[in-house]
DRENTI-606883 format. One record per residue (C-alpha): y, x, z. Coordinates in steps of 0.02 Angstrom, whole numbers, always signed. Layout:
{pt {Y X Z}}
...
This chain:
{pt {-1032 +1684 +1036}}
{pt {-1058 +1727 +859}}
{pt {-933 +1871 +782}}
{pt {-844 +1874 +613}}
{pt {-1008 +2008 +569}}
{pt {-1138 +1893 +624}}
{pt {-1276 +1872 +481}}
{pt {-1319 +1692 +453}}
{pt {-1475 +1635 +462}}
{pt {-1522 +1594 +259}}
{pt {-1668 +1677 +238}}
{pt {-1803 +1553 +280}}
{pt {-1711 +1406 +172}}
{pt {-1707 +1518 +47}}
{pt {-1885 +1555 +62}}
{pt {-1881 +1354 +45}}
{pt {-1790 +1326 -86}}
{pt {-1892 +1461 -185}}
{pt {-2073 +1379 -135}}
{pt {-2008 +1211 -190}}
{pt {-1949 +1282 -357}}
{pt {-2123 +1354 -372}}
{pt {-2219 +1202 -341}}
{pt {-2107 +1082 -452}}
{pt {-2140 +1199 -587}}
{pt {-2353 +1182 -577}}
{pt {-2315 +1008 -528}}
{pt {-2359 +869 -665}}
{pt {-2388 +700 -656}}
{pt {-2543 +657 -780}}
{pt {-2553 +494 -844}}
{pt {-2706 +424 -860}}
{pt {-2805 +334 -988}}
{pt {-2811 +129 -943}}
{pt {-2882 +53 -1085}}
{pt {-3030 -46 -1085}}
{pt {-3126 -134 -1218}}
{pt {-3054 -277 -1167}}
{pt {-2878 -213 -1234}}
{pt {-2958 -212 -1404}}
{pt {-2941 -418 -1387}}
{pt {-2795 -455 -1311}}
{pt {-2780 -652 -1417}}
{pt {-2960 -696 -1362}}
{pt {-3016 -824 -1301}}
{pt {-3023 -794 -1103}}
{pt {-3137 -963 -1065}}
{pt {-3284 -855 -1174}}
{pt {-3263 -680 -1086}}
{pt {-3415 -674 -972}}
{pt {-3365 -637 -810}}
{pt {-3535 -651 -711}}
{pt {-3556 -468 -744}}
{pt {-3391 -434 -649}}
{pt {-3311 -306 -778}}
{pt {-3137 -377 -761}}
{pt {-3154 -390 -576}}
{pt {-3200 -201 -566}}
{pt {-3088 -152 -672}}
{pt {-2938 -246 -562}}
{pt {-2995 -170 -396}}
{pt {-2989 -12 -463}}
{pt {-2810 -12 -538}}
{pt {-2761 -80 -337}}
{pt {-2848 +66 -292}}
{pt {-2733 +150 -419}}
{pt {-2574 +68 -371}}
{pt {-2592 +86 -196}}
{pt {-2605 +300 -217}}
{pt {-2444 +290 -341}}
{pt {-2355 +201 -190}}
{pt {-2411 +310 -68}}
{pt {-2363 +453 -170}}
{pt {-2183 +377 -228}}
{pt {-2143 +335 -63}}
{pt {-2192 +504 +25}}
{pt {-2082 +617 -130}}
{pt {-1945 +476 -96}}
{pt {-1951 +523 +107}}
{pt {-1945 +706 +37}}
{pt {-1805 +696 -74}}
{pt {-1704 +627 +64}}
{pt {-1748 +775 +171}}
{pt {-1669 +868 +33}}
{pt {-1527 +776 +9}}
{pt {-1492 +797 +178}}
{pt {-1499 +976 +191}}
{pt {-1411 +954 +27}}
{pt {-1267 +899 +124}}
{pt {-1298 +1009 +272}}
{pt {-1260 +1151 +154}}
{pt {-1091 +1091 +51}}
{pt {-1044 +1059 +261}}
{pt {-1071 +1229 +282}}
{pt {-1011 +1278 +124}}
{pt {-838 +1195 +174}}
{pt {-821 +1295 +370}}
{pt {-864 +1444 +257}}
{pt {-698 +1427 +155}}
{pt {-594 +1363 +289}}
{pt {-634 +1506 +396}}
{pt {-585 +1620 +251}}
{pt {-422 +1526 +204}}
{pt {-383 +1552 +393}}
{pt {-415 +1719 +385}}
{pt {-329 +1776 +239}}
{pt {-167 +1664 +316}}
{pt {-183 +1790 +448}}
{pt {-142 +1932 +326}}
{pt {-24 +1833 +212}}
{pt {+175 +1889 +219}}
{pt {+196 +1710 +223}}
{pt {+118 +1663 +397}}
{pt {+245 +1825 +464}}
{pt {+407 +1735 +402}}
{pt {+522 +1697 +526}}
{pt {+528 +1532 +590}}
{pt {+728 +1499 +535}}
{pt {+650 +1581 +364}}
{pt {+517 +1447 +339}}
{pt {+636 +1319 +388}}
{pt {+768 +1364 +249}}
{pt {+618 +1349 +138}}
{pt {+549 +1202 +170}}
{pt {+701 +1132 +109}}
{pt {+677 +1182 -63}}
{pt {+517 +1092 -38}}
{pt {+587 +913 -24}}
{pt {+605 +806 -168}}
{pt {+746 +800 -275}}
{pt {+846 +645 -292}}
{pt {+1003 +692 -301}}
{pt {+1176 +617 -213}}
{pt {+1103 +449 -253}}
{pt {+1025 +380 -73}}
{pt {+941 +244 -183}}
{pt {+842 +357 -298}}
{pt {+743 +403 -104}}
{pt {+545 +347 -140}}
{pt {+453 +302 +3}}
{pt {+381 +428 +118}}
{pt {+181 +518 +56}}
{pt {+70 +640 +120}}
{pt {+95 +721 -59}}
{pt {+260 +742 -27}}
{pt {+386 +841 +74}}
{pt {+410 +852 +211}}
{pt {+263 +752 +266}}
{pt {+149 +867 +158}}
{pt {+224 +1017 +263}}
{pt {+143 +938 +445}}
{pt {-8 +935 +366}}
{pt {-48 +1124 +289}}
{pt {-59 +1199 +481}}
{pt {-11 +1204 +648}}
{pt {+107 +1340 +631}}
{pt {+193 +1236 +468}}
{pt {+182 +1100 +576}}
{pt {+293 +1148 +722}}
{pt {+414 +1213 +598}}
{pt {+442 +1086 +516}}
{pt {+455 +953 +646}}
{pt {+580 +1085 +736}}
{pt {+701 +1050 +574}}
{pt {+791 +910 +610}}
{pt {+876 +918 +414}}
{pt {+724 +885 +338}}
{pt {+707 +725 +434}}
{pt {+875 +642 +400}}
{pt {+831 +553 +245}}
{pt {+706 +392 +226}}
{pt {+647 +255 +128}}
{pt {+606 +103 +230}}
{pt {+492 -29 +181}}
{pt {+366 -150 +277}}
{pt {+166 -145 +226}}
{pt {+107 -305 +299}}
{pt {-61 -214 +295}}
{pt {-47 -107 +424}}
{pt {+126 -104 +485}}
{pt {+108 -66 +654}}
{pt {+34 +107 +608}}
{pt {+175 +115 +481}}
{pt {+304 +83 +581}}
{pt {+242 +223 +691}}
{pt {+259 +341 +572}}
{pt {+432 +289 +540}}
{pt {+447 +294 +718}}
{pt {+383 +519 +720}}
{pt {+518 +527 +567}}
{pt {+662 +443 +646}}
{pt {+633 +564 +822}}
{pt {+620 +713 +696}}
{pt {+787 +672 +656}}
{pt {+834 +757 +855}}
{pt {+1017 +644 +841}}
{pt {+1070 +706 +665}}
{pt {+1153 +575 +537}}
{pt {+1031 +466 +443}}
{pt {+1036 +408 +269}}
{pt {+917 +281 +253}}
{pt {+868 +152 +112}}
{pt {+805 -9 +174}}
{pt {+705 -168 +89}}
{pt {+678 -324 +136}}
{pt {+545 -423 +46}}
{pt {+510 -562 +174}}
{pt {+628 -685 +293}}
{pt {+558 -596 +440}}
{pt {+593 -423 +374}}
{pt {+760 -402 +423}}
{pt {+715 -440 +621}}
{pt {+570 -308 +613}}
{pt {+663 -177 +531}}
{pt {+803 -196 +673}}
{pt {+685 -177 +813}}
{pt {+643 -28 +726}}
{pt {+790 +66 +691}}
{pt {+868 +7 +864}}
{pt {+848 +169 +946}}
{pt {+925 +265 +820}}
{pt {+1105 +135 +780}}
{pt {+1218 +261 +844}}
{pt {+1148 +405 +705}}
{pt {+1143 +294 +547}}
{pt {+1269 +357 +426}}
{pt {+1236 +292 +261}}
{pt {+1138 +130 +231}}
{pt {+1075 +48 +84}}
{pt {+979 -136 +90}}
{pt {+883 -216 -41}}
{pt {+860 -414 -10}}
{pt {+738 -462 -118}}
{pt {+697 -646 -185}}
{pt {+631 -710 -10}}
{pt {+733 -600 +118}}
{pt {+880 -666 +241}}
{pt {+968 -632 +386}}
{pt {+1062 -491 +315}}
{pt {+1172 -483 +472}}
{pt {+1032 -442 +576}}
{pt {+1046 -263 +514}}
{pt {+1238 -243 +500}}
{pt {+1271 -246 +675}}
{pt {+1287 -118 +780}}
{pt {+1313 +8 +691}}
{pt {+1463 +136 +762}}
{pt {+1425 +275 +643}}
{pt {+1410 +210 +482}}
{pt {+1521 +297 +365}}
{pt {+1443 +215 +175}}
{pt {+1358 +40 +147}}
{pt {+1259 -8 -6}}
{pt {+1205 -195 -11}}
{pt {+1087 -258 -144}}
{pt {+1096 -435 -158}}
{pt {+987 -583 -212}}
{pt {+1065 -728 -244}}
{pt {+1004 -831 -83}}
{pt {+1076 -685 +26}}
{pt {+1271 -705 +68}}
{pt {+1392 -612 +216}}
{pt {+1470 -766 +265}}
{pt {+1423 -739 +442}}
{pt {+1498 -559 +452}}
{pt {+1666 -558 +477}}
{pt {+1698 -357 +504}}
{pt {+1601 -226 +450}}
{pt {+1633 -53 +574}}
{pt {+1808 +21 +569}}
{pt {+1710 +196 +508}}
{pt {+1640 +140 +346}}
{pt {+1736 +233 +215}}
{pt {+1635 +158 +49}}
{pt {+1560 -8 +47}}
{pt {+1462 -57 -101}}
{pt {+1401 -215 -168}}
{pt {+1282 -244 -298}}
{pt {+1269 -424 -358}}
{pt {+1153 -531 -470}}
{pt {+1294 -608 -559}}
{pt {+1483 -691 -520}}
{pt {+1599 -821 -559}}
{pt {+1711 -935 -470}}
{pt {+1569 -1018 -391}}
{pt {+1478 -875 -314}}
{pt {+1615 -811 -205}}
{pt {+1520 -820 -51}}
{pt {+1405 -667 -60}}
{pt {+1539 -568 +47}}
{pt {+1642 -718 +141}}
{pt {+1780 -655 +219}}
{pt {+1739 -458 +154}}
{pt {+1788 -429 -23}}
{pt {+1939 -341 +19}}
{pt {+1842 -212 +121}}
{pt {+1742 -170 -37}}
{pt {+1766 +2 -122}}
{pt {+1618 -14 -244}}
{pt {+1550 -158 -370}}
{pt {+1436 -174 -475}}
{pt {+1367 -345 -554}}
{pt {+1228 -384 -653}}
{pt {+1296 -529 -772}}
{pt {+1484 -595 -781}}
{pt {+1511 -755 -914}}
{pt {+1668 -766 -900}}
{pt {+1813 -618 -923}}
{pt {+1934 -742 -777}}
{pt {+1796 -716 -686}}
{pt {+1793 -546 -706}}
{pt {+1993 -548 -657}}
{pt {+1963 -640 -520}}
{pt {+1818 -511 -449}}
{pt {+1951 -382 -467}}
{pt {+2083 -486 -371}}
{pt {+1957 -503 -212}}
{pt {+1947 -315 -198}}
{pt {+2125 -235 -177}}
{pt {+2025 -83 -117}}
{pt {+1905 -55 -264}}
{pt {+1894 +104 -334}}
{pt {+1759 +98 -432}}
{pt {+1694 -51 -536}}
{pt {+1509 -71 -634}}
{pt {+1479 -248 -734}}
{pt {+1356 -309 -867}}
{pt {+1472 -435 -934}}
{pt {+1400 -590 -1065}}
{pt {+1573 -661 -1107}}
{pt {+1545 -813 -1224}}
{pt {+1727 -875 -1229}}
{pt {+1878 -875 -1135}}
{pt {+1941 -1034 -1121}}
{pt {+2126 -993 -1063}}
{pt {+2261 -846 -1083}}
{pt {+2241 -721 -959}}
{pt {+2395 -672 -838}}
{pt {+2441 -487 -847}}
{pt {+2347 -376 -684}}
{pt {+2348 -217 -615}}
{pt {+2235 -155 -508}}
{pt {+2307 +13 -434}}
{pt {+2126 +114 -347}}
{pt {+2007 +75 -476}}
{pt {+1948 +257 -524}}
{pt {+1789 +225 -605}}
{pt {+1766 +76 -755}}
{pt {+1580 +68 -823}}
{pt {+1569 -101 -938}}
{pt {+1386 -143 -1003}}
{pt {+1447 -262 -1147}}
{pt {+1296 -370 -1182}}
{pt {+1364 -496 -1332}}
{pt {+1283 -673 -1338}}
{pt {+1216 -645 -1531}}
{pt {+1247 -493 -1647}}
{pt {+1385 -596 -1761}}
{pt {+1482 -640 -1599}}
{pt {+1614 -499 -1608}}
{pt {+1718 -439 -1452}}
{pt {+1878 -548 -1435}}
{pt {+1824 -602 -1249}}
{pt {+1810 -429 -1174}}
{pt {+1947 -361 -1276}}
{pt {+2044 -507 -1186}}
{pt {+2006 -441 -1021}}
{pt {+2042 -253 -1049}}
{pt {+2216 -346 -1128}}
{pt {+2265 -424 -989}}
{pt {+2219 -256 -857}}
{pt {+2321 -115 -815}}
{pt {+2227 +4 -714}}
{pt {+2358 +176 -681}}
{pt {+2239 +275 -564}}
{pt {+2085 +264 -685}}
{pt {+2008 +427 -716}}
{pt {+1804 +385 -784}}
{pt {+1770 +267 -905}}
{pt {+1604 +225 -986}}
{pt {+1557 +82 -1096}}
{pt {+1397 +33 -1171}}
{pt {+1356 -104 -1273}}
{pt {+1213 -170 -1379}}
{pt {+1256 -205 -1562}}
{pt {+1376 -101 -1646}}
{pt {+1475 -251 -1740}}
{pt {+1505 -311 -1563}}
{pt {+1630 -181 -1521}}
{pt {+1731 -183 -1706}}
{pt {+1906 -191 -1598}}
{pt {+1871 -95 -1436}}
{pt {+1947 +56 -1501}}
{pt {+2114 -29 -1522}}
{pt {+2127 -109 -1337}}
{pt {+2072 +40 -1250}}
{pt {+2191 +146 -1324}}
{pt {+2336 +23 -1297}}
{pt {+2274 +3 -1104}}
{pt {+2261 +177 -1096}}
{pt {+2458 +188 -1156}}
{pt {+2485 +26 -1040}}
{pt {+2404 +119 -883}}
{pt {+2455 +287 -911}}
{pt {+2325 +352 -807}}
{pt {+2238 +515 -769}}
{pt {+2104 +485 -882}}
{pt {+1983 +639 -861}}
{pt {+1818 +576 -947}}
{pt {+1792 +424 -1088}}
{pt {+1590 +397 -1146}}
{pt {+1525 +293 -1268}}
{pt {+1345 +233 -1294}}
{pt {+1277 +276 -1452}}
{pt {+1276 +100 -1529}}
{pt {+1468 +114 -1522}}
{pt {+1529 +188 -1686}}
{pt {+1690 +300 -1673}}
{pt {+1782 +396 -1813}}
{pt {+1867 +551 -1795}}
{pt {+2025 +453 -1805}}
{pt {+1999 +347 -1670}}
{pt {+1942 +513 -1567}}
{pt {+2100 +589 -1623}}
{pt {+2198 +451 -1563}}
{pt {+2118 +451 -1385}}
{pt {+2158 +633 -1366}}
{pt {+2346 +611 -1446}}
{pt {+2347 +502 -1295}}
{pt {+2276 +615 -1143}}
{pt {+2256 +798 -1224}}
{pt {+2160 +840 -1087}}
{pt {+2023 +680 -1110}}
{pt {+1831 +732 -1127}}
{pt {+1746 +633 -1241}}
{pt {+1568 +612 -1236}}
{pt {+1412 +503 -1259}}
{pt {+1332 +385 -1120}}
{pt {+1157 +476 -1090}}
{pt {+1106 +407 -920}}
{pt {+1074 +227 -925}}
{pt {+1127 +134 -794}}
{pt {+1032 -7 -721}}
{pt {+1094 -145 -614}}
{pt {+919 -207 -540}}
{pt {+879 -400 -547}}
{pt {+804 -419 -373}}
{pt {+752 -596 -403}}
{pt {+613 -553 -536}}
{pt {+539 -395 -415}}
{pt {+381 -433 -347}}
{pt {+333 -390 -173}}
{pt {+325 -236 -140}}
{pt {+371 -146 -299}}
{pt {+328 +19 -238}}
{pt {+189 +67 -84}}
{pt {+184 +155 +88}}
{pt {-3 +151 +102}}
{pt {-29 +340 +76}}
{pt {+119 +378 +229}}
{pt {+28 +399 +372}}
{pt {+35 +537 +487}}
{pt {-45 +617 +622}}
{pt {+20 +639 +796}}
């Protein structure tokens, strides 16, 4: 058994190596001379070149003769260079044990491999990506990444971090048809991790058959998921597949497409405190994304709205909405609105997309008309041409007087112009309101135009 002091044995390839250098310096290839007189004609005639004397013929045999040594030559260097090449490799082998060995060994002196245990636990944590409170913003699970990186540095790292249950309660779901089954292993190691804690997980469904896969997957683990968010994409179904059983779910985000409705689920668990739906677009026609569950919803937020009755309507389906996003495309309103209030909403964010620059605002300012909302306390609004927006000053600040709400926060986008007047006015309203610009944009995804999958898994594999 060799020892950490154990010499190793370099001398005679380094005798090698030198010899070689020695020889490839005296070494030359000469090139020799081939011409012949009969170069000096090379447009003659041939039918006059007299070949009884058997010049030509001698001169042939003798570049074979020539030919054949080059080969012989070529091919022996080529059998030598691959000798070379081989030890080549033999050495960048060693080369590699060399360094591991001395990573290994200065680990063994490193303050870091002494931490405590509960130490290098609390740490890893910092390692983890940041997404913030937003489940969605999760990416799918890498090698590059924590925690899966930290199983992968050493044994000791290894055991730690697969000992932490909190590291493991977070995941991004997806299927890779090209290898799922070693995928869904993986997911498999992740979900155990977990040792019974709550799980947040994000889920997508590209395919009709994803739904059914995903379910046999998470089976084992129903009783810890806690937060759930689904993506059905373009070709996905069977949502209900994956809303059953589930007697710990506290907050449900649904991203719909629009071939994906509820109808079949009647009740959602009596434990879910926040339900969310995200939808392509509404009106009175598209009222079966959520059947018989609207009035269980306590989030919204819509990708396009045409019409602002429609947008009344949306609000009448969800007595228990607190908190409402749309992108709304109002060309006309074809009828007077009926007064409304809507006592939970907390949180307004309206995405005012006009049809055409020169069409001004009267639609939406017909909706915010026609609302009183006296528990609002965050309102954003965005738009995308300033001349768009020439009266929204005036019908916010007479909803806000309407409502008389607890208005804490009121941001703008930049494209929306606003005097100091009109500030003034908002404040001689709510002294304590906090004005502000919009800087995070918000972005309702179309699921329809996503291909499959948007984002990949094939770099999360682990090792068992």
């Amino acid at each position: 058994m060799q020892t950490a002091k154990a010499k190793l044995n370099v001398f005679p390839l380094q005798d090698t190596i030198s010899a070689m250098q020695n020889i490839l310096a005296r070494s030359q290839v000469m090139i020799p001379n081939l011409e012949t007189p009969f170069h000096l004609f090379p447009n003659t005639d041939h039918s006059t070149i007299d070949l009884e004397s058997q010049n030509v013929l001698d001169i042939i045999a003798e570049r074979q003769q020539q030919l054949d040594a080059i080969l012989h030559e070529v091919l022996s260097l080529e059998i030598v260079m691959d000798g070379i090449k081989n030890l080549h490799q033999q050495l960048i082998e060693k080369k590699d044990k060399i360094t591991q060995s001395m990573n290994l060994h200065k680990g063994l002196v490193s303050p870091l491999w002494r931490f405590p245990s509960e130490l290098l636990s609390q740490i890893f944590h910092y390692c983890l990506p940041d997404t913030g409170p937003k489940i969605n913003c999760l990416s799918p699970p890498s090698r590059l990444k924590a925690p899966m990186l930290l199983v992968g540095i050493c044994r000791r790292w290894r055991e730690v971090a697969t000992s932490t249950p909190s590291l493991w309660c977070r995941l991004h779901l997806e299927i890779d048809d090209t290898d799922w089954q070693r995928a869904a292993s993986c997911y498999d190691s992740w979900l155990k991790w977990s040792r019974g804690l709550p799980l947040s997980l994000v889920v997508k469904c590209y395919k009709h058959n994803h739904s059914t896969i995903l379910q046999r997957l998470l089976h084992p683990y129903v009783n810890q998921i806690s937060i759930l968010s689904i993506f059905f994409f373009s070709d996905a179904d069977k949502p209900e597949i994956l809303l059953t059983n589930l007697p710990a779910l506290e907050e449900l985000t649904i991203f719909f497409n629009t071939r994906v409705t509820l109808a079949s689920v009647s009740q959602l668990p009596s434990t879910i405190s926040r339900f969310t739906a995200i939808l392509p677009s509404f009106s009175q026609y598209r009222c079966n994304y959520l059947g018989s569950m609207w009035d269980q919803l306590t989030d919204v937020g819509i990708g396009s709205v045409f019409e602002p009755d429609s947008a009344l309507e949306l609000l009448q389906l969800c007595p228990n909405l607190s908190s409402l996003t749309l992108r709304d495309s109002f060309y006309y309103q074809r009828h007077a609105l009926e007064p409304f209030t809507h006592p939970k909403i907390q949180f307004l964010r309206i995405d005012h997309k006009s049809p055409a620059p020169e069409q001004y605002d009267e639609p939406l300012c017909d909706l915010l008309g026609a609302l009183s909302l006296p528990n609002l306390r965050f309102l954003e609004f965005r738009n995308d041409h300033p001349c768009s927006t020439r009266h929204i000053h005036q019908v916010l600040g007479v909803l806000l007087e309407r409502s008389k709400c607890p208005l804490e926060s009121l941001k703008f986008s930049s494209q929306v112009e606003m005097t100091d007047e009109q500030r003034a006015g908002y404040t001689t309203l709510i002294p304590s309101l906090k004005t502000g610009i919009v800087e995070e944009e918000y972005f309702i995804p179309d699921l329809e135009k996503m291909s499959f999958p948007p984002g990949g898994i094939t770099s999360f594999y682990c090792t068992h």
